[in-house]
C-alpha positions, 0 to 999 in steps of 0.5 A: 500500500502507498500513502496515496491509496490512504482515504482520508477516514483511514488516515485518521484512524492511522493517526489516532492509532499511531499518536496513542501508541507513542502518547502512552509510551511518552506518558509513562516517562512523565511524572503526573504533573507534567503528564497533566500539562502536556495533555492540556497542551496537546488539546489546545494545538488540535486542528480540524484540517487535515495538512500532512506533509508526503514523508509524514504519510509514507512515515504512517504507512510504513509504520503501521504496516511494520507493526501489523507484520510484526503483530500477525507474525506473533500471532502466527508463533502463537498458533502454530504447535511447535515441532517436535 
């Protein structure tokens, strides 16, 4: 898949995936006080548009792909019975 074949609605779910992924492993570094006003920054800066540039969207693309690899291939060493 290519950036470009990305409709807008997927994107978004991309995005929404990716940022909680790296907001929480980024969150679990901070002490609560500064958790709490980095949240509060991060709602104030929320656009309504969407205005990516290409390498972002190459970057989310290849990204969620790796972690969907990586993902289906622990699911394939959890099913497949070991040989014996």
């Amino acid at each position: 898949m290519k950036w470009s074949d990305l409709t807008q609605e997927e994107a978004i779910a991309a995005a929404h995936f990716l940022a909680a992924v790296v907001g929480k492993a980024h969150a679990r570094q901070m002490e609560a006080s500064i958790r709490s006003e980095w949240r509060r920054d991060l709602s104030l800066c929320r656009t309504k548009t969407v205005d990516a540039p290409s390498w972002l969207w190459t970057s989310v693309v290849e990204l969620v792909s790796s972690h969907e690899l990586a993902y289906l291939e622990h699911c394939r060493r959890c099913t497949v019975p070991a040989k014996i």
